[in-house]
N, C-alpha and C positions, 0 to 999 in steps of 0.2 A: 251657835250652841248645839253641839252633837244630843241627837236620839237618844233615847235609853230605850233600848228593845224590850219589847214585852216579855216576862220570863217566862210565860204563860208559852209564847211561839217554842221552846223549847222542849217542853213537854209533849205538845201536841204533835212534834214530830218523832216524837222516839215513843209515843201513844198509838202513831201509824204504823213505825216501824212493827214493833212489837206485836200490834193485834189488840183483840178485845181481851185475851185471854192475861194481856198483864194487870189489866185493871178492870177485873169483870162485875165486880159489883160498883162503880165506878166511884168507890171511896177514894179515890186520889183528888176528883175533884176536877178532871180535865177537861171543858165542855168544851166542843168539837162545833163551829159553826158549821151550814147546811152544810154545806160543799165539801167539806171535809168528812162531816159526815156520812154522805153520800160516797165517797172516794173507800172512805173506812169500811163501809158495808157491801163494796163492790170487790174490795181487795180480802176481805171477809170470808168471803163466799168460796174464795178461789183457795185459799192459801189457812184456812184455818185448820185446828186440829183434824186430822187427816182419821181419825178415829169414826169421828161423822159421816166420814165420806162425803165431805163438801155440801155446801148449802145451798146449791141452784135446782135439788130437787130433780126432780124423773119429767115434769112437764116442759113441753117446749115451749110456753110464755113466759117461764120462769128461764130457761136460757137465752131467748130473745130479747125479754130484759136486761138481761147481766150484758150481753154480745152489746147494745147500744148505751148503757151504761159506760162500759169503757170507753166508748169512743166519746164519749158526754166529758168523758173526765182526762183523758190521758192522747199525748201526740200518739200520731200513726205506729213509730217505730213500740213502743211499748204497747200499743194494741196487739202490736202482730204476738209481742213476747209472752201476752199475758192470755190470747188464744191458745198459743203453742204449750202453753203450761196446763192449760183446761184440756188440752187432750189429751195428754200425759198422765195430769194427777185427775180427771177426775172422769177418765172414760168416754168422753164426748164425741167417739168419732160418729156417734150414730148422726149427732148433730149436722152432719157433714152430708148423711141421706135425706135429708127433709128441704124438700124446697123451699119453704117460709125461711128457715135457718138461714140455709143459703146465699139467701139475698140479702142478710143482716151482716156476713162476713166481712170484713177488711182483710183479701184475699192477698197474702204473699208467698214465696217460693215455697216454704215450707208445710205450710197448710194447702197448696197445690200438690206435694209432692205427697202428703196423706191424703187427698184426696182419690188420686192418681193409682195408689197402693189399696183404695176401698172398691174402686169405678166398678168392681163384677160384681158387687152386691147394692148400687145403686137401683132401688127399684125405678118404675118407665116415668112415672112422675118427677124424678127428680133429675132425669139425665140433662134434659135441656137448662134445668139452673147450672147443672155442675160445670157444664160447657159453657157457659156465658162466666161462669167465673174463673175457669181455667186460659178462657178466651183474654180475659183484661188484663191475667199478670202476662201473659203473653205479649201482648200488646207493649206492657210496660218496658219488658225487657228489649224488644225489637226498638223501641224508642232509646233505651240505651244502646245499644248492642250495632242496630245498625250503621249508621253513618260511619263511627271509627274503627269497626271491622271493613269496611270497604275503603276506606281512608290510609288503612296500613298498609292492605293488603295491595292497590292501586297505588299506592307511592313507593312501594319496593321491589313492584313489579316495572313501570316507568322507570327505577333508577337500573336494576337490572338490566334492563334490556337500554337501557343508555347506549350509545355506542361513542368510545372515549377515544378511538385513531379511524376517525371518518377518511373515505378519501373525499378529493375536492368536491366532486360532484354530490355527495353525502351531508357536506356541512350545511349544518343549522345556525344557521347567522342571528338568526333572532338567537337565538340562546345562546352562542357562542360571543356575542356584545355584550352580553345581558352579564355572563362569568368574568367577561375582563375586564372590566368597565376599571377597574383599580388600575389598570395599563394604559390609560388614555395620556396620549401625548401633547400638551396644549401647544407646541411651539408648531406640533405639524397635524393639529388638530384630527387626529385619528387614533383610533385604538387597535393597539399590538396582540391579535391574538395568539395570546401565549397558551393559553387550554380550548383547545377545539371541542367544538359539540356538535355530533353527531345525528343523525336521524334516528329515531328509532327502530330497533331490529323490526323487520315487518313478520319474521316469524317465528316468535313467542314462545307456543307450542303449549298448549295445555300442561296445568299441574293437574297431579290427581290426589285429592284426599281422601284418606278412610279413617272413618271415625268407629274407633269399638268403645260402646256405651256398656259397661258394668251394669245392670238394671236392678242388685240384691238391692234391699230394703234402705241399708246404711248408706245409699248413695243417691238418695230420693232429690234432693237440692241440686247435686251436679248433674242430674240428669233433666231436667226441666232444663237446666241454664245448655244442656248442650244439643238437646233436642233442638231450640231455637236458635239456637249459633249455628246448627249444622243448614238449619234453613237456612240462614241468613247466608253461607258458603254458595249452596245449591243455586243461588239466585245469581252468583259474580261469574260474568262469561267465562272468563281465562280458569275458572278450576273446573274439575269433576268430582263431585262428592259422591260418597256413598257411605251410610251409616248402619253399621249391625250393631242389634244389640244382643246380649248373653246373658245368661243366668249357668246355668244345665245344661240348658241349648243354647242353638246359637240361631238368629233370625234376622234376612238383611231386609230393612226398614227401607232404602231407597227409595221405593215405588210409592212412599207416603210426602216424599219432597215435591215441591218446598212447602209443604202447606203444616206448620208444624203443632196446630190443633189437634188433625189427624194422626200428627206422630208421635204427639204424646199420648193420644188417646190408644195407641196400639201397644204401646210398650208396656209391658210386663213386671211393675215394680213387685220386688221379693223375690224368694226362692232362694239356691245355692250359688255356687257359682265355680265353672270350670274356665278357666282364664284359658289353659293351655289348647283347650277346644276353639275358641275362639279363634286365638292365633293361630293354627292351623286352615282355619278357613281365609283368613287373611292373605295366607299366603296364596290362596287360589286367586284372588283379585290382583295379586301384585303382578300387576303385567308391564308395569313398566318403571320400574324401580327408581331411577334416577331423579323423574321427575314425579315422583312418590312420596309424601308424606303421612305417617302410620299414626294415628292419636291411639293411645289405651287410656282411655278413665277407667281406672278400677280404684281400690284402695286393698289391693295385690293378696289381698286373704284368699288363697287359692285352694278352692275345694278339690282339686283335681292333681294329679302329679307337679311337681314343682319342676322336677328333670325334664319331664316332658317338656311344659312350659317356658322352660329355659332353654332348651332345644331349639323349638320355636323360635324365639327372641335371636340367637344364634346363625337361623337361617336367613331369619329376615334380614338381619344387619348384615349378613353376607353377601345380600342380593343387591345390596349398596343403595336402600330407600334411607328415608331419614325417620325414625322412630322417638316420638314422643312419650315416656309415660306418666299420664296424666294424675295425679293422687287425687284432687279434689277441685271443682272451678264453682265456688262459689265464694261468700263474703267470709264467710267466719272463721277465716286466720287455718291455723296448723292442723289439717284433717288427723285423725284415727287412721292407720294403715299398716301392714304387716312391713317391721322395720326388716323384719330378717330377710326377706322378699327384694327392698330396695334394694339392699346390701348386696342381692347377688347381682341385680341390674347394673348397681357401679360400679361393681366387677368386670360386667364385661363393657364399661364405657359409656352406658348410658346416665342419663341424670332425672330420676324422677323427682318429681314437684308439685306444687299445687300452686294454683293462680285464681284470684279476682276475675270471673268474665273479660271486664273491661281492659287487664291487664295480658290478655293471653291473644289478644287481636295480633299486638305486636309480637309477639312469640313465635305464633301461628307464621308469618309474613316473613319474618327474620328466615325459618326454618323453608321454607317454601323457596324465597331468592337470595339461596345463601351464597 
């Protein structure tokens, strides 16, 4: 015998939706157990008539509240969503200064990346929370991040340096068994090495990366995720990183690898941004082109000459490195970016993009042992 659902559960979700404001004198009739209740009042606060300017109030026990409230009520991922909205709609970055706050946070990329954007006006009280919790998303990410960026980037440098016409004295028998094994002959019980395998080349020869980090305000997310990617490079023997970042200026971060607490704590989120300055400095590092890979994360809003900057773009790719331009390396799908900018990038053969972290290991590796 099928259920007949309460028609009452119908109400009380489109009671949530809506707010108190659709049924303010609660002449509908829709009683709300605790927990709903509770939910309603916490969603209340954040998202009600904005006329109010929100109901959590100027006190920090009144935010501290609300801060564990959500996490009483709602998974991880809509905690982060429903912070991100608290500091948007209702001013909260101060919350962001106050060490009690702090330690109430469910910290992710983007409440790191406001963080990151406030750290000069951190007063001396609050710096050691803000670094324990810029420390943990860090932490999280290197827990993503590392293994399969060293996993790509060591399994296309190994296939790279394969060596596929050994001579005799060269062949690798264990591997080269291991490739034919489908040639085994049972009448003369041996296998026909038909694809020979190689020792590995012994000299490799360093790649070198350079990462130019975009630091304007709108690139707060991809800059966290490449701050720690760029550590995570700095640490694999076979490359040499070095990472500048830019606004106005241009400042190379290197000397903060690998330790990339320190690197994010140095960088400079906000300001303008001159791309073509940048790339100009680029080109002084480029000493050895071929085994050269160029990242630009920006999202190509260029404060500064475009000609110029395409100049740039022109000399570099002439110097025969391989140039990445990166739009955005975080989760959230189809970045914001100056399309007229791409446009002239695909003009001259380049392909700009944006990538998942986790999806740009292999990118990075493709382009490095191409």
């Amino acid at each position: 015998m099928m259920e007949t659902q309460d028609p009452h559960d119908y109400l009380r979700k489109w009671r949530l939706i809506l707010g108190q404001q659709s049924d303010p004198d609660g002449a509908a009739g829709i009683p709300l157990p605790d927990r709903l209740a509770g939910i309603d009042n916490t969603l209340e606060a954040l998202y009600a008539n904005q006329d109010r300017k929100a109901g959590l109030g100027s006190s920090s026990p009144n935010v501290n509240r609300w801060l564990g409230d959500i996490r009483k009520y709602f998974p991880t991922d809509t905690v982060h969503l429903l912070q991100r909205d608290a500091l948007e709609r209702l001013g909260l970055q101060r919350m962001l200064l106050e060490p009690e706050l702090l330690e109430t946070i469910e910290p992710d990329v983007h409440l790191i990346g406001t963080l990151l954007s406030l750290k000069n006006l951190l007063p001396e009280r609050s710096r050691e929370s803000a670094r324990a919790v810029v420390l943990r998303v860090v932490r999280q990410i290197e827990a993503l991040l590392k293994r399969p960026v060293e996993q790509a980037i060591g399994g296309r440098r190994r296939q790279h340096n394969r060596n596929r016409k050994p001579r005799h004295a060269d062949i690798d028998w264990h591997q080269t068994i291991r490739a034919n094994l489908r040639h085994y002959q049972p009448e003369y019980k041996t296998v026909l090495p038909v694809h020979l395998r190689g020792q590995a080349r012994a000299n490799a020869g360093l790649k070198h990366v350079i990462l130019l980090i975009d630091q304007s305000g709108s690139m707060a997310a991809s800059v966290v995720y490449a701050g720690v990617l760029s550590c995570i490079l700095a640490s694999i023997p076979s490359l040499r990183t070095q990472v500048v970042c830019f606004d106005t200026s241009v400042v190379n971060l290197t000397h903060e690898l690998p330790d990339p607490l320190e690197l994010l704590f140095a960088i400079q989120l906000g300001g303008g941004t001159d791309i073509g300055r940048a790339l100009r400095y680029a080109e002084t590092l480029n000493t050895n082109p071929r085994d050269t890979v160029l990242i630009l994360l920006s999202d190509l809003f260029e404060g500064g000459s475009v000609e110029a900057m395409l100049a740039s773009v022109r000399r570099l790719q002439q110097s025969g490195l391989t140039f990445l331009p990166l739009l955005a390396l975080n989760d959230e799908g189809a970045p914001a970016y100056d399309r007229t900018v791409a446009a002239q990038l695909t003009e001259l053969g380049l392909q700009p993009f944006a990538s998942t972290p986790g999806a740009f290991a292999e990118v990075l590796a493709r382009a490095l042992y191409r």
